[in-house]
N, C-alpha and C positions, 0 to 999 in steps of 0.2 A: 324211431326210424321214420315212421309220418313227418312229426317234427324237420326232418334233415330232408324229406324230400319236397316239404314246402319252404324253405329255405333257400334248396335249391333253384326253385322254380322260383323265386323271387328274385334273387340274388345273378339269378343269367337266365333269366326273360326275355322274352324280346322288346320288353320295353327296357330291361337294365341299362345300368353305365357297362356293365364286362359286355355288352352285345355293341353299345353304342362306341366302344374303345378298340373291337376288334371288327377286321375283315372279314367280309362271307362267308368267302372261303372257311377260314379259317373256324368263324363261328359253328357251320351248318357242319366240319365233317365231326371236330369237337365234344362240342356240345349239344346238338339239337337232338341225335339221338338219346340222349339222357333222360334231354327234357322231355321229350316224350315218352317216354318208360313210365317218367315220374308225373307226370298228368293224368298218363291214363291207368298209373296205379294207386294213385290219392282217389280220381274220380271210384274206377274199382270198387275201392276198400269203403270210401262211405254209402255206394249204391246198395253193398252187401249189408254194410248194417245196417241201414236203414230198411231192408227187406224185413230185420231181425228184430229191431229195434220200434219203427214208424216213429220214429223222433223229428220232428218240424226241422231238428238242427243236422240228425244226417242228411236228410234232405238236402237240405239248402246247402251244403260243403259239395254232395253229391253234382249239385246241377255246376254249382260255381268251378268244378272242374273239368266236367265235360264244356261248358262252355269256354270256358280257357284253352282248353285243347282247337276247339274247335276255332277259336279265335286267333291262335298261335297258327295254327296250319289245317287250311281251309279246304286244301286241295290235295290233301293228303289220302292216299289208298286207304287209310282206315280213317278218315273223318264222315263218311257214310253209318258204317259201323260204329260209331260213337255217338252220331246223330240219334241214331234210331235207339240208343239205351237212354239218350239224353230223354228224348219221348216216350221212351217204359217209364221210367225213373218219375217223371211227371205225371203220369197218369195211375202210376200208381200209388201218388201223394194226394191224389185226388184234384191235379189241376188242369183239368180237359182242357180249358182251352189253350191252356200253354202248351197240352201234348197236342192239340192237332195240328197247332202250328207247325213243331217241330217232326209232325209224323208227316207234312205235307212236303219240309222242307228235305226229309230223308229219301219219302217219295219223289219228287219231282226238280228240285236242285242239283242234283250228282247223274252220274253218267250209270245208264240200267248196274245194277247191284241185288245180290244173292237176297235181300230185303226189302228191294222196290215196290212191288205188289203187296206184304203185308203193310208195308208202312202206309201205305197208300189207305188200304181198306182200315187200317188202326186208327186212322183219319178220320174215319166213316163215325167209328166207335167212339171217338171222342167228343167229337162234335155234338154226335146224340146225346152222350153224355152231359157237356158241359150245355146243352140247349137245356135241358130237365130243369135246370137249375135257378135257369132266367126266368124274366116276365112280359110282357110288353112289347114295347119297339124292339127292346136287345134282345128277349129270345127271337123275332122275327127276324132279325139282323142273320144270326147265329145259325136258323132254321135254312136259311137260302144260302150260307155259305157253306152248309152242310150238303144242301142238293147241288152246289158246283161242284165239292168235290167229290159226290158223285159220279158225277156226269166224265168229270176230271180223269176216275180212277178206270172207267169203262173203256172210255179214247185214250190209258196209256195204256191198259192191261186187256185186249180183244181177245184175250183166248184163256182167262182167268175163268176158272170155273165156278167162280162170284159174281161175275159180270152180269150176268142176266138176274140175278137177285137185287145185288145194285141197281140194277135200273127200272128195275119193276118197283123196286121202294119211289124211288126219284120220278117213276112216273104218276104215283099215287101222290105225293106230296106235290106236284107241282101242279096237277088236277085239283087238289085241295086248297094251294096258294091263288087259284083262276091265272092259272098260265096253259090253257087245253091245248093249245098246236104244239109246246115244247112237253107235255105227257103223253101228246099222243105217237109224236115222236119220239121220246122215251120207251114206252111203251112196245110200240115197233120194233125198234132196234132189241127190245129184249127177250119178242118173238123172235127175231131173225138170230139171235147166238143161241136162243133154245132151239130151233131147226137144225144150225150148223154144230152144236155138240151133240142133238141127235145123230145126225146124219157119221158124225167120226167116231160117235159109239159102236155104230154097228150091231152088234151079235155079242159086245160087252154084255153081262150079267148086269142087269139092273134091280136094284132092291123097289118091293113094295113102297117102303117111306120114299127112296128117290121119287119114285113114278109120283108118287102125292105127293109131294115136294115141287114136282116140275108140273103135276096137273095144276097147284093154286097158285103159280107164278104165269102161267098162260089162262087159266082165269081171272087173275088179277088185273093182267095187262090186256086181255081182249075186254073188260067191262071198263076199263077208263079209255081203248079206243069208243066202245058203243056210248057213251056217258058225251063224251065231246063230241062226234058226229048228231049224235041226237039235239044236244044244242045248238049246233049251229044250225038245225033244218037238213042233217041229209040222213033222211030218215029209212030209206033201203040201206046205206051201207052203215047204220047203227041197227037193221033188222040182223043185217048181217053178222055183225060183229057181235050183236046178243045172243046168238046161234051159236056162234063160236065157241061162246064163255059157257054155255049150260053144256056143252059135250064136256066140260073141264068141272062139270057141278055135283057134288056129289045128290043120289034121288033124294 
């Protein structure tokens, strides 16, 4: 059955002669239905074995179908949802930086989708990942395009209840790259979503680990604003902001 439905898909492709021989029409009410059943059940069938299997060769059958799908029909209602298995699928063959690509493209190329904000933050995850791996120029390379799409995932997702984790990481890393007016702004803004999910918590139950969770994310980011005010000389609102961070310190 595999066999007859890569056959299929060869034999009335959109790059075939049967596609090239007939009309649109004709092609799209036809056949394209088909073909997409059978793309996205070859893709399917090897992404499952290869969960089962971890064979370099389901892998690679796995990607070459999803991106056939994806290359066949771009704009398709479920080419989002195919993106985003296409960047499981890689990342859990171990190749980060093909899955953040394709988690950034799942994120940010398609119109808001039920997987935008994971795709997005799975971005975060690969990136980190495939940075581990580097050395040099290319982990630096690797390192900064991982703090854009930080920054990326903050300004698409404002009310992600990741977002101020995000950006507390991005503002540590970009303090640590000597970039202090974009961690301090960083920074900032990761105060200001932890105020505004206080403030819509309300009288919500909050757990011990949240409150120490949200205390070292506001210590975090009040010690790299005090860190960059202190360096540049404005040494009141770094007294300031060192004040801040030890109410957030444990004794």
């Amino acid at each position: 059955e595999l066999d007859a439905k890569k056959d299929f898909v060869i034999n009335y492709g959109s790059n075939s002669a049967f596609r090239q021989a007939n009309d649109e029409q004709t092609y799209n009410s036809r056949v394209v239905p088909h073909l997409k059943k059978n793309l996205e059940d070859l893709a399917r069938h090897y992404h499952a074995s290869a969960q089962k299997t971890h064979a370099p060769g389901d892998y690679r059958e796995a990607a070459r179908w999803y991106q056939a799908f994806l290359q066949a029909f771009p704009a398709d209602p479920q080419a989002a949802a195919m993106n985003f298995l296409l960047a499981e699928m890689l990342y859990e063959d171990k190749r980060y930086g093909e899955a953040a690509i394709e988690y950034e493209k799942t994120a940010y190329q398609y119109k808001p989708h039920g997987k935008t904000a994971d795709a997005g933050y799975s971005a975060l995850l690969a990136y980190a990942a495939h940075e581990k791996l580097l050395s040099g120029k290319e982990r630096d390379l690797w390192r900064q395009r991982g703090t854009d799409s930080a920054l990326r995932f903050a300004d698409s997702n404002p009310h992600d209840r990741r977002t101020p984790a995000v950006l507390t990481q991005a503002a540590e890393r970009l303090y640590a790259d000597h970039s202090p007016e974009r961690a301090a702004l960083a920074a900032r803004r990761a105060l200001d979503k932890l105020d505004h999910f206080k403030t819509e918590r309300k009288e919500l139950a909050h757990s011990n680990i949240e409150a120490r969770a949200e205390n070292a994310l506001r210590r975090t980011a009040w010690t790299v604003i005090a860190n960059t005010e202190f360096e540049r000389g404005g040494f009141k609102r770094a007294e300031e902001a060192y004040l801040q961070a030890m109410q957030y310190t444990p004794a």
